[in-house]
PyMOL commands that place a pseudoatom at each C-alpha (Angstrom):
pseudoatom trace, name=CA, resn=UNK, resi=1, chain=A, elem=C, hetatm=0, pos=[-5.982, 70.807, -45.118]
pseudoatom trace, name=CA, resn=UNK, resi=2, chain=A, elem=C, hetatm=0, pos=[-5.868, 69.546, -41.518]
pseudoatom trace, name=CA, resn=UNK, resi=3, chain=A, elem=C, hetatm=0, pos=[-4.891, 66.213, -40.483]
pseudoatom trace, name=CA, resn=UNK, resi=4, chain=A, elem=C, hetatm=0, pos=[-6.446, 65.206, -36.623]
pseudoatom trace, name=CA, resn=UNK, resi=5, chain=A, elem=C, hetatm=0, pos=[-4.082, 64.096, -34.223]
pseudoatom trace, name=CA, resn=UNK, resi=6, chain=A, elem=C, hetatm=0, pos=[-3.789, 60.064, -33.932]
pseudoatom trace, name=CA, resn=UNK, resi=7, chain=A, elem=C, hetatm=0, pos=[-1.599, 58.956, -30.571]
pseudoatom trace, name=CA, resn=UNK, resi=8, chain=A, elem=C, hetatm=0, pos=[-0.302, 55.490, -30.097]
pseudoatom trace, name=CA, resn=UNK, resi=9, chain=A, elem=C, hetatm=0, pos=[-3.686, 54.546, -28.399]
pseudoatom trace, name=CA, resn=UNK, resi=10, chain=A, elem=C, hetatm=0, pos=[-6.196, 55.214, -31.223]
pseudoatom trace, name=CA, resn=UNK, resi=11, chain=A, elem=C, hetatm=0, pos=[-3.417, 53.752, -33.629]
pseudoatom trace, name=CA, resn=UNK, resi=12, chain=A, elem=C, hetatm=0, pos=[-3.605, 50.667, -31.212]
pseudoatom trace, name=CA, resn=UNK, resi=13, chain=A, elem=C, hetatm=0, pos=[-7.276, 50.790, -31.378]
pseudoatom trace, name=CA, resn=UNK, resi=14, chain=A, elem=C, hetatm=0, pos=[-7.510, 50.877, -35.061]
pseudoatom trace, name=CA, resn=UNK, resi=15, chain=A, elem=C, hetatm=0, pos=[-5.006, 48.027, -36.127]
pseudoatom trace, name=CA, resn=UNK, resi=16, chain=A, elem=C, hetatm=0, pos=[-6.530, 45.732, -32.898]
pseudoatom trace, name=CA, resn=UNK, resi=17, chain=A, elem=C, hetatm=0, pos=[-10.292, 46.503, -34.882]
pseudoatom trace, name=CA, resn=UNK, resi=18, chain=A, elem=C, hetatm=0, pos=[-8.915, 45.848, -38.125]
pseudoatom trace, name=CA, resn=UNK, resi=19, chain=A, elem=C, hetatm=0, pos=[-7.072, 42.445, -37.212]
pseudoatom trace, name=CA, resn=UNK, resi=20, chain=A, elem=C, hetatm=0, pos=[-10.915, 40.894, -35.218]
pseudoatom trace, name=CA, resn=UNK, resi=21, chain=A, elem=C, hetatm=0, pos=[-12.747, 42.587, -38.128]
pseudoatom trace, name=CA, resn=UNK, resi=22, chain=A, elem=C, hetatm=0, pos=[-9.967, 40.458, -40.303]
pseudoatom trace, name=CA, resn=UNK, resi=23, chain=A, elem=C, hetatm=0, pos=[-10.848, 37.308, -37.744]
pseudoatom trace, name=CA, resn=UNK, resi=24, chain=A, elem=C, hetatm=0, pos=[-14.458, 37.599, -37.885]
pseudoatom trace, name=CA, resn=UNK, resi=25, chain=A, elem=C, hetatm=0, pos=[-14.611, 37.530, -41.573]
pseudoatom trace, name=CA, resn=UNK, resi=26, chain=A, elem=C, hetatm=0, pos=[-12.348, 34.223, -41.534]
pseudoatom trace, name=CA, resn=UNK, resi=27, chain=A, elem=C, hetatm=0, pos=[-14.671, 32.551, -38.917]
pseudoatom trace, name=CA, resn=UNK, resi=28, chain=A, elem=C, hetatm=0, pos=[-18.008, 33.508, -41.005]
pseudoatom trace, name=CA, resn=UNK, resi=29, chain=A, elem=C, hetatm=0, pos=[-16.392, 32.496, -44.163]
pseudoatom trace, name=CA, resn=UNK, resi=30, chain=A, elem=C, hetatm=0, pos=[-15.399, 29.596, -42.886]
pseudoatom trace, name=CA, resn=UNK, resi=31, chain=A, elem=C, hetatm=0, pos=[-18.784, 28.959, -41.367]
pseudoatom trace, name=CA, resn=UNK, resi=32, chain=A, elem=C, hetatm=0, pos=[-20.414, 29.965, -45.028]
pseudoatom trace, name=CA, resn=UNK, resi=33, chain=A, elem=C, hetatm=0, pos=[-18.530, 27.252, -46.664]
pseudoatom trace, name=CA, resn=UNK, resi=34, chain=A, elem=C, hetatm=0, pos=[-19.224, 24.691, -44.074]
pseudoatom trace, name=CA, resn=UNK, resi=35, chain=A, elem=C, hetatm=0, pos=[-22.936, 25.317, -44.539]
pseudoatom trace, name=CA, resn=UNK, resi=36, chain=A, elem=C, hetatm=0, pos=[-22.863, 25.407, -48.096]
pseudoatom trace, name=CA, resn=UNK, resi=37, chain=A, elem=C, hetatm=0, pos=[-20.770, 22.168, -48.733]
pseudoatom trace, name=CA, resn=UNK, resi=38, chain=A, elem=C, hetatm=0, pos=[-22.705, 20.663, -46.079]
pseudoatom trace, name=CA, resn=UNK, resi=39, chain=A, elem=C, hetatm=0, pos=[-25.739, 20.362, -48.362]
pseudoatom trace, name=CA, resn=UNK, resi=40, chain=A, elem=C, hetatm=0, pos=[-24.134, 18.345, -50.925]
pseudoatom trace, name=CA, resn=UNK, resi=41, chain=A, elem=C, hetatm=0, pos=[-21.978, 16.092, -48.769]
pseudoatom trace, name=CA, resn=UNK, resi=42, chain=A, elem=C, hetatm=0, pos=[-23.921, 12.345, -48.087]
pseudoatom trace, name=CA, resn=UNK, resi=43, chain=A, elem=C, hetatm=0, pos=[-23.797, 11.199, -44.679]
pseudoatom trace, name=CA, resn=UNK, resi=44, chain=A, elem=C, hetatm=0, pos=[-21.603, 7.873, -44.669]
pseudoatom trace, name=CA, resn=UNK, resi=45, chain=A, elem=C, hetatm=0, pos=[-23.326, 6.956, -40.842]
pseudoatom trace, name=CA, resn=UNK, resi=46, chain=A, elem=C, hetatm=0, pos=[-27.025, 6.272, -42.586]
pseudoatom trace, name=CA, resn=UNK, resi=47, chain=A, elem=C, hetatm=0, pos=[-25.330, 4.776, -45.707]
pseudoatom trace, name=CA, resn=UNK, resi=48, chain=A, elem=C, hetatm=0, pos=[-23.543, 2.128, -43.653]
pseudoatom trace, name=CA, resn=UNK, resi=49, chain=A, elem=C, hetatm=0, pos=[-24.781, -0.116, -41.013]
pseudoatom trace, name=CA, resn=UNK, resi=50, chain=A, elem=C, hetatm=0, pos=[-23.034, 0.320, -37.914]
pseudoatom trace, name=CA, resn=UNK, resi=51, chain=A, elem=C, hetatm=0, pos=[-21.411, -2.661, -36.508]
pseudoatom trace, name=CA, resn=UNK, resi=52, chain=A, elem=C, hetatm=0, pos=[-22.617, -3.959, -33.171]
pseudoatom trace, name=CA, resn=UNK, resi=53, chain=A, elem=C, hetatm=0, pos=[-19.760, -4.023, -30.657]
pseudoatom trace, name=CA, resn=UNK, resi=54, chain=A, elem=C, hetatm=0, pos=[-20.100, -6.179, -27.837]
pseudoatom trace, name=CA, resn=UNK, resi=55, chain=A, elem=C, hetatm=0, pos=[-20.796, -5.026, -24.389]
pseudoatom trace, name=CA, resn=UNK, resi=56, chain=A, elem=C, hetatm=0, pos=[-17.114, -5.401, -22.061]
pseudoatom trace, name=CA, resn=UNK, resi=57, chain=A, elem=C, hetatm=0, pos=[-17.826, -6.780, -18.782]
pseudoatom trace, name=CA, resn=UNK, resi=58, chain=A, elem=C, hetatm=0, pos=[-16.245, -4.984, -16.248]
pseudoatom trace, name=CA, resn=UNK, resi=59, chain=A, elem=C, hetatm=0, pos=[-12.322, -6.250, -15.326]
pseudoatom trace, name=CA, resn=UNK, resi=60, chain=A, elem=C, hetatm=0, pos=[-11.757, -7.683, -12.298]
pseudoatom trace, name=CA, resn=UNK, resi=61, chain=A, elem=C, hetatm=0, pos=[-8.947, -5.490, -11.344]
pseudoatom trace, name=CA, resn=UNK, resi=62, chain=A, elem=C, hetatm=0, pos=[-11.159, -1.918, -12.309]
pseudoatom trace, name=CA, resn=UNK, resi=63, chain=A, elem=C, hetatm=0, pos=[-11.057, 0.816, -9.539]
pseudoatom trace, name=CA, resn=UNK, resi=64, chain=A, elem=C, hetatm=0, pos=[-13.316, -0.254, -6.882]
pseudoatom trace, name=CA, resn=UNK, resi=65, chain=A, elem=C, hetatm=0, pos=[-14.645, 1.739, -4.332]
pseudoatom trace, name=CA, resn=UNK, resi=66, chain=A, elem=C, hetatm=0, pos=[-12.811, 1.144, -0.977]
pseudoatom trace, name=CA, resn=UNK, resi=67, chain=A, elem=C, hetatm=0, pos=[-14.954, 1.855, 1.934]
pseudoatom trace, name=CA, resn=UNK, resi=68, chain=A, elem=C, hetatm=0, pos=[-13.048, 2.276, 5.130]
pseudoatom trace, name=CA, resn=UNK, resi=69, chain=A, elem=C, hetatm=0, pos=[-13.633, 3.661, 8.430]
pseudoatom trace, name=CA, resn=UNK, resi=70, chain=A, elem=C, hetatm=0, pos=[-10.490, 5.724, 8.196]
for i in range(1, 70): cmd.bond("trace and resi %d" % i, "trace and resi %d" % (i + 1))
show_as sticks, trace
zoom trace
């Protein structure tokens, strides 16, 4: 039986595609679950009525433009 030669580079190559293949499962599981749980969470903005804030006049000391002839 013959074993092919594996350098440092194609081990390099196979742990880096192991490790995103290990990354990309995470983020698509991740993104699975969100999806599914999504579903059967209620959205708590519709169920409560959002309180009106005021509108803040603008202070007196905000950053004005300065126009000079400098």
């Amino acid at each position: 039986m013959q074993i092919g030669y594996l350098d440092p580079a194609s081990g390099s190559i196979i742990a880096s595609a192991l490790v995103g293949g290990a990354a990309a499962f995470g983020v698509a599981a991740k993104s699975a679950r969100k999806r599914v749980t999504g579903v059967f969470k209620r959205n708590r903005d519709e169920e409560a009525a959002p309180a009106e804030v005021p509108a803040e006049a603008p202070a007196a000391d905000a950053d004005a433009t300065v126009d000079s002839d400098a």
